[in-house]
C-alpha positions as CSV (number, residue, x, y, z in Angstrom):
1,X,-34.2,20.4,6.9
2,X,-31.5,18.0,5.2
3,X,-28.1,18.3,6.6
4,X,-24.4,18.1,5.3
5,X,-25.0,14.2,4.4
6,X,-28.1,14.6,2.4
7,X,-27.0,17.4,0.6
8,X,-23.3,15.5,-0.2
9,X,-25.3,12.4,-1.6
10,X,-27.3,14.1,-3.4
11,X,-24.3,15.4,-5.7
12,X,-22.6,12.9,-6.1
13,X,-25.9,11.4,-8.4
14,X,-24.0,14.1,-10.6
15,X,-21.7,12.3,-12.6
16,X,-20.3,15.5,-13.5
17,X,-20.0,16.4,-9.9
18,X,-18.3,13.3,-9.4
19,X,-15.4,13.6,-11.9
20,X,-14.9,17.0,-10.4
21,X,-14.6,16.0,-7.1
22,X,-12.0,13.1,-7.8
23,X,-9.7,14.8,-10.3
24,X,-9.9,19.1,-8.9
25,X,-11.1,18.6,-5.7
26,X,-9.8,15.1,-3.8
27,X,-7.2,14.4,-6.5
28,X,-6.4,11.7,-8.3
29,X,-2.8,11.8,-7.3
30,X,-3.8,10.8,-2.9
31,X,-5.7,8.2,-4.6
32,X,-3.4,6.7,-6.5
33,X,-0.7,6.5,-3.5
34,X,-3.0,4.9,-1.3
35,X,-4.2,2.4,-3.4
36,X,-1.0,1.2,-5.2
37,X,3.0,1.2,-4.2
38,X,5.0,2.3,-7.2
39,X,8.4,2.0,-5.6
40,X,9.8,0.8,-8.9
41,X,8.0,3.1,-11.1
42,X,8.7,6.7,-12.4
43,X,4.5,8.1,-12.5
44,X,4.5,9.9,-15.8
45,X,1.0,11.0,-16.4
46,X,-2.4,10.5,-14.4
47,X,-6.1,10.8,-15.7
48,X,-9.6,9.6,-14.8
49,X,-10.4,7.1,-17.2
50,X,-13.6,6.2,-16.2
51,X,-16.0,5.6,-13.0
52,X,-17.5,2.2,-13.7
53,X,-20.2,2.4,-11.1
54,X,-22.0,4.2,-8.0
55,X,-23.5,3.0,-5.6
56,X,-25.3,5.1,-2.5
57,X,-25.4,4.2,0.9
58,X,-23.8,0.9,0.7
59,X,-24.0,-1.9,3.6
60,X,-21.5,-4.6,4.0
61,X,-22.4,-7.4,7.0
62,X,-19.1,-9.1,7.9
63,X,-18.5,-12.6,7.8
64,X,-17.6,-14.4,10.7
65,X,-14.5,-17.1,10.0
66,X,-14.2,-19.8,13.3
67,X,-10.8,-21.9,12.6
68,X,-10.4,-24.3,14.7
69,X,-9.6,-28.4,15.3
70,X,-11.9,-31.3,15.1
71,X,-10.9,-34.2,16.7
72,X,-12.3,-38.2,16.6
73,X,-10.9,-40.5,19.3
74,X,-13.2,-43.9,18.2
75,X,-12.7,-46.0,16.5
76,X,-9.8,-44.5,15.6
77,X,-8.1,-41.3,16.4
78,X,-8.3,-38.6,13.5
79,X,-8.0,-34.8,13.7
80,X,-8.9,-32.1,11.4
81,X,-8.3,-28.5,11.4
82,X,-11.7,-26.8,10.1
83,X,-12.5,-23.2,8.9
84,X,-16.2,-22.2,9.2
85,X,-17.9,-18.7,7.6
86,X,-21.1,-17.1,8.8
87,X,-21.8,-14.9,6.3
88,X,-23.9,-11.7,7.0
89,X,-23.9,-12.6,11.4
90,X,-21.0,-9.8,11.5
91,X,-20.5,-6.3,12.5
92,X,-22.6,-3.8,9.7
93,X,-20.4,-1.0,7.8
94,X,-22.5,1.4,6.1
95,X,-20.5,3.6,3.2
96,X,-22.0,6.6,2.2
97,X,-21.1,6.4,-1.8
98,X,-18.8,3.5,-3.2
99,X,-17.3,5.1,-6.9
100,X,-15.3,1.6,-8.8
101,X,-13.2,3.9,-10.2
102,X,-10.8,3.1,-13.2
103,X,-7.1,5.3,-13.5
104,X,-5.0,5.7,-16.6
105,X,-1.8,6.1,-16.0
106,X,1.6,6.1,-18.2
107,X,4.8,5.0,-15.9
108,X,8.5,4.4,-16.3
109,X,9.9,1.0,-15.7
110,X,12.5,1.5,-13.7
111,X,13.3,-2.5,-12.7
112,X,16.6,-2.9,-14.3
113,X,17.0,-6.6,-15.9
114,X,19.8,-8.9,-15.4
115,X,22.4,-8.6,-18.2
116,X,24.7,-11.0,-17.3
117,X,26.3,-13.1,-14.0
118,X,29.7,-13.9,-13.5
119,X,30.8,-16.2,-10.4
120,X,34.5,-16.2,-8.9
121,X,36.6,-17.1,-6.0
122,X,36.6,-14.5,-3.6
123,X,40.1,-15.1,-2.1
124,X,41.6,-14.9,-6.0
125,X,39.8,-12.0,-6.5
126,X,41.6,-9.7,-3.1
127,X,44.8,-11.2,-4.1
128,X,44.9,-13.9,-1.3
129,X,45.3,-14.0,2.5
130,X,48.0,-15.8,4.6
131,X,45.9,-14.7,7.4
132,X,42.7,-14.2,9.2
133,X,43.5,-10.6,9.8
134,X,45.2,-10.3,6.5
135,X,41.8,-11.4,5.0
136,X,39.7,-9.3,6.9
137,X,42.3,-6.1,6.0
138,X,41.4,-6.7,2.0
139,X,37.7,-7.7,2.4
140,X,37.1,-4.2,4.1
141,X,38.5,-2.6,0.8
142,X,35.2,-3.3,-0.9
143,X,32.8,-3.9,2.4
144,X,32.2,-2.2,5.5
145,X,34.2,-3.5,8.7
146,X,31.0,-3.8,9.9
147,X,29.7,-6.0,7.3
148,X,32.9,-8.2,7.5
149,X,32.6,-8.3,11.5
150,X,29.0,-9.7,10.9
151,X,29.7,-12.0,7.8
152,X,32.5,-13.7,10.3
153,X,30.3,-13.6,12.9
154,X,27.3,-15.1,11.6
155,X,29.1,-18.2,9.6
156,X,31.5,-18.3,12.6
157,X,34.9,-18.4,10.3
158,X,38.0,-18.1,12.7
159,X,40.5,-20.2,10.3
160,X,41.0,-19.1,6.5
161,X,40.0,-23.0,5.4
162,X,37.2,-22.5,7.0
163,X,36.2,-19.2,5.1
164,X,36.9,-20.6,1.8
165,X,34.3,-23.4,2.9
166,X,31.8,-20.9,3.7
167,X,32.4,-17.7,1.9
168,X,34.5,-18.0,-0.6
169,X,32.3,-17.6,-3.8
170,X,31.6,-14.3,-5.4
171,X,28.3,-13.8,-7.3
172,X,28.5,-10.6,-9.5
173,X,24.8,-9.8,-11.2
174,X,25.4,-6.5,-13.9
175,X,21.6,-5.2,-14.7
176,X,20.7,-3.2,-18.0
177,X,20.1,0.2,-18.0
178,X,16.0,0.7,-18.7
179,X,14.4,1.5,-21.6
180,X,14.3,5.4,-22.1
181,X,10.4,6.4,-21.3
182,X,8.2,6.4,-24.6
183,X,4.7,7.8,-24.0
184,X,3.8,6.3,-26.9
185,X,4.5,2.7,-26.0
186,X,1.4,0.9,-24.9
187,X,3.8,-1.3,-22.2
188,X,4.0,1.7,-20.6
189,X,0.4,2.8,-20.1
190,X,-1.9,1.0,-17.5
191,X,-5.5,1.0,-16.4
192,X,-5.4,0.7,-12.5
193,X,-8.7,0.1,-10.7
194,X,-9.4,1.3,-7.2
195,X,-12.6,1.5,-5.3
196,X,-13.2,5.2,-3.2
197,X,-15.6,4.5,-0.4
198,X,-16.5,8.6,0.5
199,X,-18.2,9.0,3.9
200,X,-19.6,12.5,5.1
201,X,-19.3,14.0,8.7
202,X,-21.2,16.8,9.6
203,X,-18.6,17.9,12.2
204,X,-15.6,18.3,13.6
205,X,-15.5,14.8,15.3
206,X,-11.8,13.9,14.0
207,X,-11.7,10.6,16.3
208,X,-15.6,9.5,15.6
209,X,-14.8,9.9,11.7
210,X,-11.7,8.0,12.0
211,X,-12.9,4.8,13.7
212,X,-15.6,4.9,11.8
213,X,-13.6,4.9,8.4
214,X,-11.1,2.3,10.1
215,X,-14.3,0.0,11.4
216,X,-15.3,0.0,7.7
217,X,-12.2,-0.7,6.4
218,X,-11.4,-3.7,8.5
219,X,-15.0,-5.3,7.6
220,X,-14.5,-4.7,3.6
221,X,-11.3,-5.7,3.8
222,X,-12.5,-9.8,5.0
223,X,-15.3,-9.4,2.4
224,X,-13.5,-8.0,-0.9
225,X,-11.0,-9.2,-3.6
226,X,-7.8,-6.9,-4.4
227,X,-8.2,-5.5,-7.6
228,X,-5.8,-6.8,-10.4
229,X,-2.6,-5.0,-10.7
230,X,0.3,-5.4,-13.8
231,X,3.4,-7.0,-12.5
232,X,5.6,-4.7,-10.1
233,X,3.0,-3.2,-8.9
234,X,1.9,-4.2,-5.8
235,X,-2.1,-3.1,-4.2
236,X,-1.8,-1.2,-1.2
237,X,-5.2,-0.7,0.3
238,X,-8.2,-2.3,-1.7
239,X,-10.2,0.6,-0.9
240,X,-9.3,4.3,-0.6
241,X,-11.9,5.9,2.2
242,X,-11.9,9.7,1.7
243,X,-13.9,11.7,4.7
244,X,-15.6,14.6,3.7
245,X,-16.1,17.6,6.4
246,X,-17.9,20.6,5.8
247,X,-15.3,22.9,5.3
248,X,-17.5,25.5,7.4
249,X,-16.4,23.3,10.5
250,X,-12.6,24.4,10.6
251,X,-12.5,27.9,12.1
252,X,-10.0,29.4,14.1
253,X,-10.4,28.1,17.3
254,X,-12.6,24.7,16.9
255,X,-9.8,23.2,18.1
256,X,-8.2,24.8,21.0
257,X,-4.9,26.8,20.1
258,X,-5.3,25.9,16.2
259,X,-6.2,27.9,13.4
260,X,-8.4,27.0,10.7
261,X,-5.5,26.0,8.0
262,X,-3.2,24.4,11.1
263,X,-6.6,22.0,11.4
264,X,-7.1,21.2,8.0
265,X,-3.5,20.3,8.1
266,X,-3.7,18.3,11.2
267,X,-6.3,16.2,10.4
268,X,-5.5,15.7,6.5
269,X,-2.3,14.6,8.0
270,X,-3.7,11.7,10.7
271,X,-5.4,10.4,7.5
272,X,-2.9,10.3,5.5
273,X,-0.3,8.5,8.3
274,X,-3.6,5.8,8.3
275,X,-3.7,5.2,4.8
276,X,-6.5,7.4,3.8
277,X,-8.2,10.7,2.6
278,X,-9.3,13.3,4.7
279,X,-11.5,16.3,2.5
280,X,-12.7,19.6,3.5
281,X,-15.6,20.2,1.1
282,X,-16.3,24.2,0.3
C-alpha cells in the first residue's frame, strides 16, 4: 500500500497540481520572503510566471573542500596555501521534488537618489563656541547628548582646536523623492527565480523533518549558485524547503496540551523563525 510520500509525488507530475499548490495552497507570498529581502522595495503585485522544470527525488552528494598550507623547506623555503574539492565523497541529501520556479513581480523603488551635497563648517553652522561645554550645549540642539558624549569620546576632543581638527566638517546629502509607482513601467516589473525543494513527512516528527530540511540545505547550499537578482535586491536563501505533513497528523492532542490549530501554528512558526515553509497538506 503506498503511503503519504508516494501519493504526494505522484501529484506533483501534475503540472496543474503543481501551480495549485504554489500559488492557493503554499503561497507564493512565504516564498518570495524567504527567497529574497525587499527592505527597499514596496511588493506591488505577485504571480507565478512559470515553473521551468521538475525534477523527482533529487540526490545532491556534497563536496568536500580541505584548505590548508603547503610548505617547501629545500632548496628553498616556499609556502602555499591550497584548497582541494572531492566532489561526490560528501554527506547524500535526497529532495523529494525540486520545482526551478520563476516569479513575476511589479515593485516600488523606494531607494531615494542623491539630489544634491553641500559641505560646511560645523562650528559656523551652531554659531560658534568659546568653549568646550559651550560647544557641546549647541551640538545637542541637533544630536542626542548621547551621540555627542560618544562623538567626543571616540575622537578623544577635550580642547575646541582640537575638535575643529577632527570634527568640524558638515556633510549634508538631500535625496529625491521616488518616482510615483507606474504598473505600467517595465523598470518596475521583475522576473525573480527561486528553487522550492518540497520534502514529505508522513508524521508528526517536527524535529526529524527539520534537521532533515536543514541537513539538505547546508549540503545544497556548498553545491549551488545564487540565482540572479536586479540591483537592490539582495538573495536570501538559494532554496526555499517547504515540508509537507499530512494534515490528518495534527489532532487535538498529538502534541500534549495543544490543539490541532495551536500545532499547525507552532510548527509553521519554527519554520518560518528557520528560514523555511512548513505545509499541512488536506
Amino acid at each position: 500500500m503506498s503511503g503519504f510520500a508516494d501519493q504526494m509525488l505522484l501529484k506533483f507530475s501534475d503540472a496543474a497540481f503543481v501551480t495549485d499548490f504554489l500559488t492557493n495552497r503554499v503561497g507564493l507570498a512565504p516564498i518570495l520572503a524567504a527567497s529574497y529581502a525587499l527592505e527597499d522595495f514596496d511588493l506591488k503585485d505577485l504571480a507565478l510566471a512559470s515553473v521551468l522544470h521538475a525534477e523527482f527525488a533529487s540526490p545532491t552528494l556534497q563536496t568536500i573542500r580541505v584548505k590548508g598550507t603547503e610548505e617547501q623547506i629545500i632548496p628553498s623555503s616556499l609556502r602555499s596555501q591550497m584548497t582541494r574539492e572531492f566532489r561526490g565523497y560528501g554527506r547524500l541529501a535526497w529532495v523529494d521534488v525540486t520545482l526551478d520556479v520563476l516569479l513575476a513581480t511589479k515593485m516600488q523603488d523606494n531607494r531615494m537618489p542623491i539630489d544634491s551635497i553641500t559641505t560646511e563648517q560645523l562650528l559656523d553652522k551652531i554659531g560658534g563656541a568659546a568653549t568646550l561645554n559651550e560647544l557641546k550645549t549647541k551640538l545637542t540642539a541637533m544630536y542626542s547628548a548621547d551621540v555627542v558624549n560618544a562623538m567626543f569620546q571616540k575622537f578623544r576632543i577635550t580642547t575646541i582646536a582640537e575638535f575643529k581638527e577632527r570634527l568640524n566638517f558638515l556633510v549634508t546629502f538631500l535625496f529625491k523623492e521616488p518616482d510615483p509607482f507606474d504598473g505600467n513601467d517595465p523598470a518596475n516589473s521583475h522576473l525573480l527565480r527561486t528553487t522550492v525543494c518540497v520534502n514529505f513527512q508522513p508524521d508528526l516528527n517536527v524535529s526529524q523533518a527539520l534537521q532533515n530540511a536543514k541537513l539538505s540545505r547546508s549540503i545544497l547550499d556548498g553545491e549551488q549558485e545564487a540565482s540572479p537578482a536586479p540591483e537592490g535586491i539582495d538573495p536570501v536563501n538559494k532554496q526555499v524547503f517547504v515540508t509537507v505533513f499530512p494534515d490528518s497528523v495534527a489532532v487535538d492532542g498529538a502534541i500534549p496540551g495543544m490543539t490541532a490549530a495551536a500545532i499547525k501554528t507552532a510548527v509553521q512558526n519554527v519554520f518560518t523563525a528557520e528560514g523555511m515553509i512548513a505545509h499541512f497538506f488536506a
